[in-house]
C-alpha positions in Angstrom: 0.0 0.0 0.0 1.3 3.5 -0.7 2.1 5.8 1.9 -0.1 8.9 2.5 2.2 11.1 3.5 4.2 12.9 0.7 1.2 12.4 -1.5 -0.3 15.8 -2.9 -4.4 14.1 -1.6 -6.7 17.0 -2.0 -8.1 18.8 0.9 -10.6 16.2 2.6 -13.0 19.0 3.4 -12.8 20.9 0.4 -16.4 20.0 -0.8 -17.8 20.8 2.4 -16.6 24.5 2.4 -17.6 24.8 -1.6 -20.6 23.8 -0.7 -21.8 25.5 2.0 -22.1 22.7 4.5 -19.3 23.8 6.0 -20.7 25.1 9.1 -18.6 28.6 10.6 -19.2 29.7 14.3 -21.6 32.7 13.3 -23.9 30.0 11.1 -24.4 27.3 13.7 -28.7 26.3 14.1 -29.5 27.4 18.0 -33.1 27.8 18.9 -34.6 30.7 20.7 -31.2 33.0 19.6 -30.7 36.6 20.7 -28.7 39.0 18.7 -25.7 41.6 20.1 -23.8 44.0 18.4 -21.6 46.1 20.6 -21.4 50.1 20.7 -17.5 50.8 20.7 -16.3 53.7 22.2 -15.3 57.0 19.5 -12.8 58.8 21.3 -9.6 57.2 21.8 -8.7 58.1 25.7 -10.8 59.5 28.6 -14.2 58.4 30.8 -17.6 57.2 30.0 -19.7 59.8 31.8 -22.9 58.5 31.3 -24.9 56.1 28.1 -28.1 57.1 27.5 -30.1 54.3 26.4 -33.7 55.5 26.6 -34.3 55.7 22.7 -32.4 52.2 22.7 -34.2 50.3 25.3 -37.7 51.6 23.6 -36.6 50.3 19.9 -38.8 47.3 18.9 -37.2 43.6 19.7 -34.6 44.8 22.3 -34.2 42.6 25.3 -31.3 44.4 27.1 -28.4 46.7 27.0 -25.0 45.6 28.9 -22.9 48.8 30.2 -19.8 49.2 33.0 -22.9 50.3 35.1 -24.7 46.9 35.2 -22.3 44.3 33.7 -21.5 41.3 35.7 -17.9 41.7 37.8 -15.2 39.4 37.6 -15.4 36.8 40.5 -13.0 37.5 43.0 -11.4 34.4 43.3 -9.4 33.9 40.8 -6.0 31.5 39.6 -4.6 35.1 38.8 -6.0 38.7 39.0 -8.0 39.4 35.6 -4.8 40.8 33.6 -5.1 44.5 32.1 -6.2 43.1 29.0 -9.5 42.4 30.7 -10.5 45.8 32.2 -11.9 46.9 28.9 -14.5 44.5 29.4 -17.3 46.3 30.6 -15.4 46.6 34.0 -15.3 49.9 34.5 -15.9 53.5 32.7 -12.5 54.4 31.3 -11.6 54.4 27.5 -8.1 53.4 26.9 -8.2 53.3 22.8 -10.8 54.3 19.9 -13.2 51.6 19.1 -13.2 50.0 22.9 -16.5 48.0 23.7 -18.6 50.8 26.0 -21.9 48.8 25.9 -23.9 45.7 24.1 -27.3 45.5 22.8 -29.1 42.5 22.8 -32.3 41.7 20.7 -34.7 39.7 19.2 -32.8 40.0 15.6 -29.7 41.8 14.4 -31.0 44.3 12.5 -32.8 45.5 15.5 -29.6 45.0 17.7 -27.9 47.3 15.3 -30.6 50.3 15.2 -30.2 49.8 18.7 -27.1 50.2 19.2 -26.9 53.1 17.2 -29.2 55.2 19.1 -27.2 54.6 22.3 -25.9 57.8 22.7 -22.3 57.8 25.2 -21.2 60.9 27.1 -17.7 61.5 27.1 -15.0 63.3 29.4 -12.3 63.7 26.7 -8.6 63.6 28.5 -5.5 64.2 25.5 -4.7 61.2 23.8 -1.5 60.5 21.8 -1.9 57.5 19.5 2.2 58.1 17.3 5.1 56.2 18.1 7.7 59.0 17.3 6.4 61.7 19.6 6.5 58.8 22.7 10.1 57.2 21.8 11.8 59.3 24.5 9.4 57.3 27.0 10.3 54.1 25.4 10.7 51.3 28.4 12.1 47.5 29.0 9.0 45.0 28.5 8.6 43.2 31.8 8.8 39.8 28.7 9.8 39.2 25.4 7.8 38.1 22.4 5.5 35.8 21.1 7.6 32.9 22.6 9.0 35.3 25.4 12.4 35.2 24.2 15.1 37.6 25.9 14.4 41.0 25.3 18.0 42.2 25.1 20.9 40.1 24.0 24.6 40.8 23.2 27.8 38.9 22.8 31.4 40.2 21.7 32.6 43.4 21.1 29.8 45.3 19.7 31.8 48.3 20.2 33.8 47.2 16.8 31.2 48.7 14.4 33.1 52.1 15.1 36.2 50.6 13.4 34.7 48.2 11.1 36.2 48.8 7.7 32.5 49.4 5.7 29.6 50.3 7.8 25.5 51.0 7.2 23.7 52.3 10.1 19.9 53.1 9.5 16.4 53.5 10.4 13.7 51.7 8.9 9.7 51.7 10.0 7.1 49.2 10.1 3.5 49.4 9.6 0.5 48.6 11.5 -1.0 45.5 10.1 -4.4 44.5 10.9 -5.3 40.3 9.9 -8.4 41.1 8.6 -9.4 37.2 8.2 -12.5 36.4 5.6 -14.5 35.2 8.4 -14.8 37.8 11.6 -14.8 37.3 15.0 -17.9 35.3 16.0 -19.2 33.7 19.2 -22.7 32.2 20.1 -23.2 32.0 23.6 -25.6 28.9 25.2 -25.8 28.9 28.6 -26.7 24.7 29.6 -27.7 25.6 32.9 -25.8 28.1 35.7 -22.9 26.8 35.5 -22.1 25.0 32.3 -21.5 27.2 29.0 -21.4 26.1 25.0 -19.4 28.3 22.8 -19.8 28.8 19.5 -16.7 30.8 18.8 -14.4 31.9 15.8 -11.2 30.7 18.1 -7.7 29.3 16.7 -7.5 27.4 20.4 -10.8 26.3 21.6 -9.0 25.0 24.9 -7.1 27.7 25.7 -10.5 29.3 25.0 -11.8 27.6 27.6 -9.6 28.0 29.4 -9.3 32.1 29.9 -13.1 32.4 29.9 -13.6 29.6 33.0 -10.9 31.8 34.9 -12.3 34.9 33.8 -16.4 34.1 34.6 -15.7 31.7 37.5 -16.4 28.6 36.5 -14.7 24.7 36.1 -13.3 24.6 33.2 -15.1 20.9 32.2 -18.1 23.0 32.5 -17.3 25.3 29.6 -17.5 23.3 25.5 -15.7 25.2 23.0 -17.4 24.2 19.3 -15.7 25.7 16.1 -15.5 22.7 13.5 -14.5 25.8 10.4 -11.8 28.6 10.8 -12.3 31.3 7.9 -8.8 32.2 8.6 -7.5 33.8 11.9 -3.6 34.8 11.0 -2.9 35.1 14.6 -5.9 37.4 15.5 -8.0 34.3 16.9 -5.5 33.0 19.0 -6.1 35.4 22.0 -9.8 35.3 24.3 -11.1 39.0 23.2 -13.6 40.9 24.7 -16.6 39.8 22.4 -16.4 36.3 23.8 -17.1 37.2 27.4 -19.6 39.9 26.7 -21.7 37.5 24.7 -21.3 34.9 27.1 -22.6 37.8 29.8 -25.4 38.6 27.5 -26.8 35.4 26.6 -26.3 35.1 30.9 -28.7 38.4 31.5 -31.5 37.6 28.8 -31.2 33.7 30.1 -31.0 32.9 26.5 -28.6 31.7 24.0 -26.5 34.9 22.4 -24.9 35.5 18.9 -22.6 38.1 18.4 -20.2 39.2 15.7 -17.8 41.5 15.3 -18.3 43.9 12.6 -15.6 44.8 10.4 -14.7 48.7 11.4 -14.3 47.1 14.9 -11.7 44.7 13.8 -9.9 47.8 13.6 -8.4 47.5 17.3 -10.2 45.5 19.8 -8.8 42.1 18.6 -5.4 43.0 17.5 -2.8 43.9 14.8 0.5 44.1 14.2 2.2 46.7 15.9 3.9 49.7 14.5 7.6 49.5 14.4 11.1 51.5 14.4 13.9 49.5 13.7 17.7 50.5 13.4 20.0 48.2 12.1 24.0 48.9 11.9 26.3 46.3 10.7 30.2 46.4 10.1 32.5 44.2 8.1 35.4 43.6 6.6 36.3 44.9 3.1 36.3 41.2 1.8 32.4 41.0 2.4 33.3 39.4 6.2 30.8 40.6 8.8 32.3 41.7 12.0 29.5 43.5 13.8 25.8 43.4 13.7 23.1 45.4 16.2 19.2 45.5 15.7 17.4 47.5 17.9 13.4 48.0 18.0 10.8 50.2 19.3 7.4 49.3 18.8 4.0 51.1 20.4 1.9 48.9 22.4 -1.5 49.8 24.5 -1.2 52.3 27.2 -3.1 49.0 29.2 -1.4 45.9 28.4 1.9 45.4 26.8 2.5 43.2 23.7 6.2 43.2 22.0 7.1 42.6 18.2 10.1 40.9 18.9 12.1 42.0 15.4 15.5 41.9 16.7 15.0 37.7 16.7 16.7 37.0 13.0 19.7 39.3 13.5 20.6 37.1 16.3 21.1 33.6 14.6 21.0 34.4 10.7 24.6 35.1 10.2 28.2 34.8 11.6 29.0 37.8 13.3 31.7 38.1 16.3 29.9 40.6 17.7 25.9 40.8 17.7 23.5 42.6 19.8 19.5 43.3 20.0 17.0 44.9 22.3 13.6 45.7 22.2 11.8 48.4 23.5 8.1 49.1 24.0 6.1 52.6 23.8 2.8 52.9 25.3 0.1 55.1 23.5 -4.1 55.2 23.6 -4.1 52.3 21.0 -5.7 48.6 21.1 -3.1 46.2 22.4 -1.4 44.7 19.4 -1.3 41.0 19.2 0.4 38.3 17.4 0.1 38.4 13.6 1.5 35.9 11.1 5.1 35.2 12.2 5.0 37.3 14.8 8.3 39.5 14.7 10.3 37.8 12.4 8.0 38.9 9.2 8.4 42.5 10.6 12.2 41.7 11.8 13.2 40.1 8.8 11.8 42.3 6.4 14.1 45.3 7.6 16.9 43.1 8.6 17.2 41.6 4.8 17.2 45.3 3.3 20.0 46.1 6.0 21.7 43.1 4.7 21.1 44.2 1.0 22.8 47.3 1.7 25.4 46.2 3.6 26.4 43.9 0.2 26.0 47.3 -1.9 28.1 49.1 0.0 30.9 46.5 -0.4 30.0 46.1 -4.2 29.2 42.3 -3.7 26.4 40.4 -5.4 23.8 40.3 -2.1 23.6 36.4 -2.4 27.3 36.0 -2.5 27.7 38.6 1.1 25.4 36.6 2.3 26.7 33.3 1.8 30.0 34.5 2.7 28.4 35.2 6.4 26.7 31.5 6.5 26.2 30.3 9.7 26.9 26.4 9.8 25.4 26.2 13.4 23.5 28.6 15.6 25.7 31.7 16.8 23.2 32.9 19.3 23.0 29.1 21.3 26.1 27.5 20.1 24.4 24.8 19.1 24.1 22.7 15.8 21.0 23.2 13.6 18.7 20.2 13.8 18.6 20.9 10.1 19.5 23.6 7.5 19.4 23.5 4.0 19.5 27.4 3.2 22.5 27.1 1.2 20.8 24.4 -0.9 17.7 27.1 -0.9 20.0 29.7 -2.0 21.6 27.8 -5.2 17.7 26.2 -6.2 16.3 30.0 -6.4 18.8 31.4 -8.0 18.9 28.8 -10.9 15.4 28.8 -11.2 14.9 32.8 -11.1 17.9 33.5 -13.5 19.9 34.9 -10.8 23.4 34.8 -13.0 22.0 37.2 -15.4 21.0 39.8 -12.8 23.3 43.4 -13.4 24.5 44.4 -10.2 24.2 48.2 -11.1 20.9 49.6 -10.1 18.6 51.8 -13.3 20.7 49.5 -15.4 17.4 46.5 -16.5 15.1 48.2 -18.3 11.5 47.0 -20.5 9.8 49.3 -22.6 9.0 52.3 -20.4 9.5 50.1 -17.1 12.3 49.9 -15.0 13.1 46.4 -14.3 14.8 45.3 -11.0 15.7 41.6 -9.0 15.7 41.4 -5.4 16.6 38.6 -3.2 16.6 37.6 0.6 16.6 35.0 3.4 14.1 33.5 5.4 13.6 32.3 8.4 11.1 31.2 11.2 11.8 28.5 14.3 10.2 25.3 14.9 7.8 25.4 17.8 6.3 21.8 19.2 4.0 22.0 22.3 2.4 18.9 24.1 -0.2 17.5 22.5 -3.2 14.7 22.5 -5.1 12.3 20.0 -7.8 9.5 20.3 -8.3 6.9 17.2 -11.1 5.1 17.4 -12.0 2.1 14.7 -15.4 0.5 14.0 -16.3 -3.2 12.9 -17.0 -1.8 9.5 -13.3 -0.4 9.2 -13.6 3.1 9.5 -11.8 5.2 11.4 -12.5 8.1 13.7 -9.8 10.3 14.9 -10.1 13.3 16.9 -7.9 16.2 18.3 -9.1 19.1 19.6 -6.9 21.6 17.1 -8.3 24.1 14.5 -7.6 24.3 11.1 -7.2 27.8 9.9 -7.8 27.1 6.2 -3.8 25.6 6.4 -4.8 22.0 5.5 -5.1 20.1 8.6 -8.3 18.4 8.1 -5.7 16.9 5.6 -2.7 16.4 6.8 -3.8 14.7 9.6 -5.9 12.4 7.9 -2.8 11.2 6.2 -1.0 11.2 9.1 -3.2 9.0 10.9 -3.4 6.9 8.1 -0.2 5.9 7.8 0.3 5.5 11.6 -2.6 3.0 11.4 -1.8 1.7 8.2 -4.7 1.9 5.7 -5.6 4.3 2.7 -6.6 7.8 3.8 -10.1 7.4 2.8 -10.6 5.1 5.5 -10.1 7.6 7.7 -12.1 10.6 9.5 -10.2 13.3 11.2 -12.5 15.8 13.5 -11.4 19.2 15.2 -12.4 21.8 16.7 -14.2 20.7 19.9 -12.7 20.9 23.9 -14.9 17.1 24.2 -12.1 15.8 21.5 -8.0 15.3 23.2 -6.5 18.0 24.1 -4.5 20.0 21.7 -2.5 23.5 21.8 -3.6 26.7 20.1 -3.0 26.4 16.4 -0.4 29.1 15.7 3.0 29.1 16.1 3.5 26.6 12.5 3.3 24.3 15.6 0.1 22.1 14.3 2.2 19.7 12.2 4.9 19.3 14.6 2.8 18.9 17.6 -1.1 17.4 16.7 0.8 15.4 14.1 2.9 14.4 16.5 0.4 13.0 18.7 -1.9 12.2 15.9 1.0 9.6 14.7 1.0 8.3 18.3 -2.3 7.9 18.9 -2.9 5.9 15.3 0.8 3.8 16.4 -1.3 3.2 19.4 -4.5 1.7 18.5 -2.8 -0.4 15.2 -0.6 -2.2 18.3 -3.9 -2.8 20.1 -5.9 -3.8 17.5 -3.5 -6.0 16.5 -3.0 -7.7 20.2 -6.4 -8.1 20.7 -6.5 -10.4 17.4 -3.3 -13.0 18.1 -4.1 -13.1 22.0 -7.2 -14.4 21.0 -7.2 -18.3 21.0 -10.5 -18.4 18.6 -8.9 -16.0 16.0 -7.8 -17.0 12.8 -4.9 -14.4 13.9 -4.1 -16.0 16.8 -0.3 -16.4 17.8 1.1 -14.3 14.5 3.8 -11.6 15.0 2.2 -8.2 16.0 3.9 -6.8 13.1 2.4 -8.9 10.7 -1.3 -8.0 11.1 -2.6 -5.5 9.0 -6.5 -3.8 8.3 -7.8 -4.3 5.4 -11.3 -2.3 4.8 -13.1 -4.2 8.2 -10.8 -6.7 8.4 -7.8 -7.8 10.0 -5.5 -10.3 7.9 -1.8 -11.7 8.4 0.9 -9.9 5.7 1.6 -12.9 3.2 -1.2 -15.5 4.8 -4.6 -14.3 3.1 -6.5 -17.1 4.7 -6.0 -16.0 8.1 -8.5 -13.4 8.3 -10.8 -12.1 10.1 -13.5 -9.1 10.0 -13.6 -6.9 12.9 -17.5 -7.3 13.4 -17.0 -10.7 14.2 -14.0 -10.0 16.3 -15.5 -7.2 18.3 -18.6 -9.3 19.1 -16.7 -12.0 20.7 -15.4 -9.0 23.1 -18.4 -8.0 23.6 -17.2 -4.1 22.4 -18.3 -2.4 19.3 -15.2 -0.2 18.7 -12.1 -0.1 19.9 -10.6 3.2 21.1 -6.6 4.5 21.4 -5.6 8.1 22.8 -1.4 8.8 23.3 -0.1 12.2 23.6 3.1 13.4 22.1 5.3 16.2 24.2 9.0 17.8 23.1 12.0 15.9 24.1 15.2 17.1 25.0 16.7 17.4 21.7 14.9 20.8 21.9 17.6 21.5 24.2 20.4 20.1 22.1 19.6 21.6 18.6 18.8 25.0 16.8 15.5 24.3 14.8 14.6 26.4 12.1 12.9 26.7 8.9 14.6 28.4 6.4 14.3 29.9 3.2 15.4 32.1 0.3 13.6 34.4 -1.6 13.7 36.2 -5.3 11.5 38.9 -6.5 11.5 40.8 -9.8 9.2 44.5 -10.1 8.7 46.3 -12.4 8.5 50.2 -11.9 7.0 52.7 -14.7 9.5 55.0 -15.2 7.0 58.0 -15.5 4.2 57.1 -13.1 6.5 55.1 -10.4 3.9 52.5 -10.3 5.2 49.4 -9.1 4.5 46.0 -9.7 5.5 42.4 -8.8 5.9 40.5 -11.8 7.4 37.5 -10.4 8.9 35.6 -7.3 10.3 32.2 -6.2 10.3 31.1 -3.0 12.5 27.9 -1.7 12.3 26.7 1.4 14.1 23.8 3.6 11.1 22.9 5.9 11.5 19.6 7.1 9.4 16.4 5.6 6.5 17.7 3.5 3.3 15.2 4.0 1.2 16.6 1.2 2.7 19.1 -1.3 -0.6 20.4 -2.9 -1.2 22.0 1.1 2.4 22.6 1.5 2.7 24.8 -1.7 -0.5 26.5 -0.9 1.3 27.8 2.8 4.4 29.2 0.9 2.4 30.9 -1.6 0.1 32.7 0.8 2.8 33.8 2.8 4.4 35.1 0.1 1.2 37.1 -0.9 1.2 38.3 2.4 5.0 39.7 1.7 3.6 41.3 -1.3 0.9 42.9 0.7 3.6 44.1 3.6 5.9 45.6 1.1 3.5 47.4 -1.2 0.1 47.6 -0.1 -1.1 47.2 4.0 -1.2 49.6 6.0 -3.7 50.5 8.8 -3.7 54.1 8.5 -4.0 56.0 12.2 -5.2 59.3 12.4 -3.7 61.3 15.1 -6.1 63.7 15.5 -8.8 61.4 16.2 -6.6 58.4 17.2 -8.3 56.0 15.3 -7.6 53.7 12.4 -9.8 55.1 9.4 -9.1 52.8 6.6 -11.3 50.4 8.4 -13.0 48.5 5.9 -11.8 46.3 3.1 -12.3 48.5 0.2 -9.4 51.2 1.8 -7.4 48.9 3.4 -5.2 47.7 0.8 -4.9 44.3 0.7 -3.3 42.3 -2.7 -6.2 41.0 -5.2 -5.1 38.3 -8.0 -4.1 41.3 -10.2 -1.5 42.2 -7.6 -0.3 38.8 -7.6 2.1 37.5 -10.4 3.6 34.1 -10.6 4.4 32.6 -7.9 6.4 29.7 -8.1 7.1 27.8 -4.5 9.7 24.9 -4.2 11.5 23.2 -1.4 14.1 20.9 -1.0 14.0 17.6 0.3 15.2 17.5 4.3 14.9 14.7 5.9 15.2 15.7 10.3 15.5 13.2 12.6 15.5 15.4 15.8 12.3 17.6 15.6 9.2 15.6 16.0 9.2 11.4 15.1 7.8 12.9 12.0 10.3 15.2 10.8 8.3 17.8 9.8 8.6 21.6 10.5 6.0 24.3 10.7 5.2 26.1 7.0 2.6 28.4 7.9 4.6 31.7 8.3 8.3 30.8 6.7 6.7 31.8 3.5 5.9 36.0 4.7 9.5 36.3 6.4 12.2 37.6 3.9 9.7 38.0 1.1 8.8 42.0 1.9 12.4 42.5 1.8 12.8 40.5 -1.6 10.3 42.8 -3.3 12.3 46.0 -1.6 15.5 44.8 -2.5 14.0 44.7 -6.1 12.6 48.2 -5.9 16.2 49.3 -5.2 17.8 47.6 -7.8 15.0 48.9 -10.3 14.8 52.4 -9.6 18.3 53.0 -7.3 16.2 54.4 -4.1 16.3 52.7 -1.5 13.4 52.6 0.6 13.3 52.4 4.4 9.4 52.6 5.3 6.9 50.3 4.6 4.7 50.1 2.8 6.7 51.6 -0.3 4.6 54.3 -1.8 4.4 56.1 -5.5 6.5 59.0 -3.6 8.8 57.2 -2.2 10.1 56.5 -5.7 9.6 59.2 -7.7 
């Protein structure tokens, strides 16, 4: 039989989702549902004085109206305080950013929730708000943690004092932008309360235990009494991972009208109350060597965060392990202002880190006169220089040559203004990649019926990545039958327990345990056939017995077979069940694990007009065993769309007057559409890894995004000869 894994299967639960059966956490059938739509606050800093909700509380259909004044309190008894975070749910009166939940209405239908709401008229006691990074940097602290993964803030090693006699120097200042995710499907949550104390959610969640989780702790109750439900992701890019306000007010709401509760988030208030990508100012310096050799390297970053809470874009992460340098440093720095609290957003600071540090880099190789793939492989690191230790894996040099064959790289003249097309100026960039390989503990049960089929569960999410999928062929494999014998279902707190799917940690960690749990029940399927004296299987090797359809047979001895109806009726059991976790091992501890990749963009710029375009890109990446290629390929492409998106279009545009985002909508914030996007052309190289997972895979859901903003500004340089230090790179930038 052929293995699963490797094979490009298409997506398992593509029909559903082209159909419509596919059933989203806004769309789920609950009798006797109540509607909310929350009133968010318009003034980015200052008091609620009083809401005036007489018109409201009159319209037709509206049941009740949640403010600070009469909202349920946190229980005091808590595992830990309510963090900062949750003050801005309906805890008290102040407003700490524009577009901060003030109240909810809750009626008999949506349209009548949103009339509502919009006759709730808020008072105001305005205090002086101040929403710029910039006119805040001299107030710029230490965060109390680091990143997304809490990594050190500040790191240094060796003489970072020898970039003042380095032979060729760049020192520079680059800016990031404020990203928002802006996923197809928005934040959703139906609330059903069971009885008092046991709760159903409904919600739009990347993590439905962690989920769970936050809201038990933050409305008082046992965890095992709270069901998470979200079968379909439509996308979540990070913003889903965090508990938001909207799924404890519409579990409070559905609590106060004693009824179940839908409420979704429109899209304007996406625009800050669950998250984007924080605002940057980066400043790279690098020395070397006038033979290309780097001898010093610093990347420092300030980014804003909520005046509340405190979230860091780590950037500063890739300058510390991409290339040999004697002496490296990095810090990070936060800035508070009367914004939302940024949150974690597709390769959380390394797509922001990576695409300034791989322009640096770019530069660095100009100002040496050196092709910028030969600087950079003249700085190759052949094992971690931040840890010391090997790589578990790295095949960025192989990633380097692949690209540059299939891109033309050879051809490329180093001179910037010098390709040229008609009346377009014609220019290739190129730059690395990289992301780590994250692997949390995780759980899966397998469960196989007398008619063959397969059942297994693990309670993950599946963003849109694949992992209905992957899993399936994961567990197929593991149990040793075709994939279409299998099930695989998500999405649910009653299924094993699984971690938040973000990170690219699904593969490595759920497919870990996935491939445990299938190991699992094969062995005790098996046992229960040749320890059973009436069996035809009776006494063979464990090793030997194999399923086939609802059968069990020896390997090479046909006749001894038997179906598993007749086998579980003898036991007296009609299925037979399997759950094993799967949890990192020390060689965490011993190795570097990374993905990595390289990156090649061409753009054309019209001379005249300055408009720019990305005619083409490749993308190769060394990412560890692939189990299905069609999946795999659709991972690197999108993330390389999102690169496109970083360097030329996104941007959530903040107006300091009224410190609020007002490109709120998808029409004005600029997001790339199939004409933006040229051929793409995504390749890897085979890497086999021993030491991450028993699988060998790596994570492949944000590689594809780091380096690739760069790539296209690298190319913008070499077209046109400007080079560009703020992002997103703008008709005046280049004209």
């Amino acid at each position: 039989m052929q293995n699963s894994i490797g094979q490009p299967i298409q997506r398992v639960e593509g029909r559903a989702k082209v159909t419509g059966k596919a059933t989203y956490s806004a769309e789920h059938k609950v009798p006797n549902l109540a509607y909310a739509v929350m009133v968010t606050s318009t003034i980015a800093k200052g008091r609620v004085i009083s809401i005036d909700t007489a018109v409201a509380q009159r319209a037709p259909g509206v049941l009740a109206i949640l403010t600070a004044q009469n909202a349920p309190k946190y229980p005091k008894k808590q595992k830990s305080r309510p963090t900062d975070r949750d003050v801005q749910y309906l805890q008290d009166n102040q407003v700490r950013y524009a577009n901060q939940p003030v109240a909810v209405v809750v009626a008999e239908t949506w349209e009548g929730a949103r009339q509502a709401a919009q006759d709730v008229v808020v008072h105001y006691a305005v205090e002086r708000h101040s929403v710029e990074l910039e006119p805040n940097a001299a107030a710029a602290y230490k965060p109390e943690k680091g990143g997304a993964h809490n990594e050190p803030t500040d790191e240094s090693r060796g003489d970072i004092a020898s970039l003042a006699t380095a032979e060729v120097k760049v020192d520079h200042v680059y800016t990031t932008q404020f990203q928002v995710h802006n996923p197809m499907e928005p934040h959703a949550t139906i609330a059903v309360w069971e009885s008092p104390d046991k709760l159903t959610l409904y919600d739009a969640t990347q993590g439905p235990f962690s989920d769970r989780e936050r809201v038990a702790e933050l409305l008082g109750l046992a965890p095992d009494n709270i069901r998470v439900i979200d079968p379909f992701l439509g996308g979540g890019f990070g913003s889903k991972g965090p508990t938001w306000s909207h799924v404890v007010l519409a579990a409070m709401a559905a609590q106060r009208v004693n009824r179940p509760v839908k409420l979704v988030v429109e899209r304007p208030q996406m625009f800050g109350p669950v998250g984007f990508r924080s605002h940057t100012r980066q400043t790279v310096a690098a020395g070397a060597n006038k033979d290309g050799t780097l001898v010093a390297l610093r990347h420092d970053t300030v980014a804003q965060t909520s005046s509340f809470d405190e979230f860091l874009e780590s950037a500063g992460m890739a300058a510390r392990m991409l290339y040999t340098s004697p002496a490296n440093a990095s810090r990070h720095r936060l800035v508070r202002t009367d914004i939302g609290t940024p949150s974690f957003t597709r390769a959380p600071g390394w797509a922001a880190g990576t695409n300034v540090l791989e322009v640096a880099i770019d530069e660095m190789a100009y100002a040496l006169k050196m092709d910028p793939l030969e600087f950079r492989l003249k700085n190759y690191a052949e094992q971690d220089p931040e840890m010391q230790r090997p790589w578990s894996s790295k095949s960025l040099r192989e990633c380097y040559r692949l690209g540059a064959e299939r891109f033309g790289w050879s051809r490329r003249q180093w001179e910037p203004r010098s390709m040229r097309e008609g009346n377009s100026l014609v220019g290739w960039g190129m730059a690395s990649s990289a992301y780590p390989v994250h692997r949390t503990a995780a759980a899966a049960r397998a469960r196989v019926h007398p008619d063959g089929s397969i059942l297994v569960e693990s309670g993950t999410q599946d963003l849109g990545t694949g992992t209905y999928t992957v899993m399936t062929q994961v567990a197929a494999d593991a149990i040793g039958v075709p994939a279409s014998q299998v099930t695989f279902r998500l999405g649910d707190t009653q299924e094993a327990e699984a971690p938040v799917a973000a990170g690219s940690q699904t593969a490595t960690s759920v497919g870990s345990a996935v491939n445990a749990a299938g190991s699992a029940l094969r062995e005790k399927l098996a046992q229960l056939a040749i320890s059973d004296s009436s069996s035809p299987l009776h006494g063979a090797a464990l090793q030997d017995v194999v399923l086939r359809g609802g059968a069990l047979q020896v390997r090479g001895a046909e006749s001894r077979t038997e179906s598993l109806a007749t086998l579980f009726a003898r036991h007296g059991q009609s299925s037979l069940e399997a759950e094993a976790g799967a949890k990192p091992g020390s060689e965490q501890d011993q190795y570097s694990m990374y993905t990595f990749g390289a990156q090649f963009a061409e753009v054309r710029v019209d001379a005249a007009l300055g408009q720019m375009r990305v005619s083409r890109m490749v993308g190769v990446f060394g990412a560890g065993r692939i189990l299905n290629p069609r999946t795999a390929r659709s991972q690197f492409m999108g993330g390389m769309v999102w690169g496109i998106g970083f360097a030329l279009y996104e941007n959530a545009v903040m107006d300091p007057r009224l410190g609020r985002f007002v490109n709120n909508n998808l029409a004005e914030y600029h997001i790339p559409v199939n004409a933006d996007v040229p051929a793409l052309e995504a390749l890897w190289v085979d890497e086999k890894d021993t030491h991450v997972n028993p699988l060998g895979v790596k994570g492949i859901g944000e590689i594809g995004i780091t380096g690739a903003a760069a790539a296209i500004n690298n190319a913008v340089f070499h077209a046109t000869g400007k080079r560009i230090r703020d992002y997103p790179i703008t008709l005046d930038q280049v004209l």
